[in-house]
C-alpha positions in Angstrom: 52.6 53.1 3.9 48.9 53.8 4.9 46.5 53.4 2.7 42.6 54.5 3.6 38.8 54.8 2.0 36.0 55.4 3.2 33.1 53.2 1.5 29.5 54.0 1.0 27.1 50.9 1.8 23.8 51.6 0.8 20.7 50.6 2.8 19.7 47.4 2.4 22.1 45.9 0.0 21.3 41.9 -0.2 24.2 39.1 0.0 23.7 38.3 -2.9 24.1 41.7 -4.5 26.7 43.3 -2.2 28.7 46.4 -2.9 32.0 45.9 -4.0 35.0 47.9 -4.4 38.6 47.2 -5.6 41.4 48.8 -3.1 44.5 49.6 -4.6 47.7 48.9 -2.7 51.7 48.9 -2.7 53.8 46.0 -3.2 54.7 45.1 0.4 53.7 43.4 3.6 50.1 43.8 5.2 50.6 44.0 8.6 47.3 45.8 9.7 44.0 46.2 8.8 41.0 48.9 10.8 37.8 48.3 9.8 35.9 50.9 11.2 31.6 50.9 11.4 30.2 54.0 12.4 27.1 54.0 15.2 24.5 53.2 14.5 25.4 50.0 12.6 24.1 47.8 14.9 25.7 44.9 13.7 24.0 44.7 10.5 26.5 46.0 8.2 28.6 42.7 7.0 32.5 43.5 5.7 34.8 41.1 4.1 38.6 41.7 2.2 39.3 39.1 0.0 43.0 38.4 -2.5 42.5 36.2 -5.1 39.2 34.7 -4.4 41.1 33.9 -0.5 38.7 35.2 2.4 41.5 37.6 4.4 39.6 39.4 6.5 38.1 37.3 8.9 40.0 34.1 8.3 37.0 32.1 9.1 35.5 31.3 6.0 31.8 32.1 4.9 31.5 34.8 7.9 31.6 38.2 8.3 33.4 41.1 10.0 30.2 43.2 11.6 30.5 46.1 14.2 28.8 49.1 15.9 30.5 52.2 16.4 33.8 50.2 16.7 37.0 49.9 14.5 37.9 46.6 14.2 41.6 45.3 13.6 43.4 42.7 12.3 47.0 42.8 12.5 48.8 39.7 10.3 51.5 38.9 7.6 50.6 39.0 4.1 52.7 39.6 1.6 51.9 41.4 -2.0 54.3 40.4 -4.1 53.3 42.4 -7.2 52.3 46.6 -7.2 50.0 47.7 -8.0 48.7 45.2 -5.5 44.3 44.8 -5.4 41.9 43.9 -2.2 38.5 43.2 -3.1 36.2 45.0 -0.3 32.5 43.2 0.0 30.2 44.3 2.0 26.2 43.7 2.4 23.8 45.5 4.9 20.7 43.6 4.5 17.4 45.0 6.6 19.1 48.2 7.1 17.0 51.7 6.6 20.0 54.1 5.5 23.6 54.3 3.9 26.7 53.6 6.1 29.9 54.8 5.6 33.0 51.8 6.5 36.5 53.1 7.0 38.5 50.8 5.5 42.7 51.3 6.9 45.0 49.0 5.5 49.2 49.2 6.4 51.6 47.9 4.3 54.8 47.8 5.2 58.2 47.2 3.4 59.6 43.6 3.3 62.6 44.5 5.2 60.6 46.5 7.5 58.0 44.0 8.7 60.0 41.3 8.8 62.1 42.4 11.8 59.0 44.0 13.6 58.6 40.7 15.6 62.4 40.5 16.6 61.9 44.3 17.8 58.6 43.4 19.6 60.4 40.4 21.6 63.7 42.5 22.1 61.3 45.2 24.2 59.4 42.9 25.9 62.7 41.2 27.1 63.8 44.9 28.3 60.2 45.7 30.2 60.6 42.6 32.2 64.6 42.9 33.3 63.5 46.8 34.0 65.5 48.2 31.2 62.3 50.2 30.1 58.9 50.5 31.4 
């Protein structure tokens, strides 16, 4: 399943008054995640997902995903065990002069699904190098 929104910063939105928004997902597996900042950005737009007060998107604690006329991905494992299933999107864009709009994509796959992707993904790499397929 794919799940998208398309989030409305505002100019100059502080740290510690950022705009929030509550994405609503599938029970499943999250095995990707596009965040995608328009031009013009300039690396001043700040994005984090968090679950349950953990930091998903970036890992690293305390930072921030930022961009310019980029999608940014994240491909993991992270299961939601309950539907409906809730991200928290944060986002600040301090010393900005107008709105910006972040795509937000999120794929969640079934449990059975994702977790034979990896086998599938080593099973054609195998074939590629023998010459199987290209």
């Amino acid at each position: 399943m794919f799940f998208a929104w398309d989030i409305t910063v505002t100019a100059n939105t502080l740290e510690k008054s950022p705009k929030t928004q509550i994405l609503k997902l599938s029970k499943g597996i999250i095995t990707r995640v596009d965040v995608k900042f328009p031009a013009g950005c300039h690396r001043m737009v700040k994005v984090r997902l968090i679950r349950y007060g953990l930091q998903l998107i970036p890992l690293s604690g305390n930072e921030w995903v930022t961009g310019d006329d980029e999608s940014v991905p994240t491909e993991g494992y992270y299961e939601l065990m309950e539907a409906p299933a809730q991200l928290k999107f944060i986002a600040c864009s301090p010393d900005t002069s107008y709105s910006h709009v972040i795509s937000v994509r999120v794929q969640v796959l079934p449990r059975y699904v994702a977790s034979v992707m990896p086998l599938v993904e080593i099973v054609t790499k195998l074939m590629q190098i023998i010459g199987v397929i290209r």
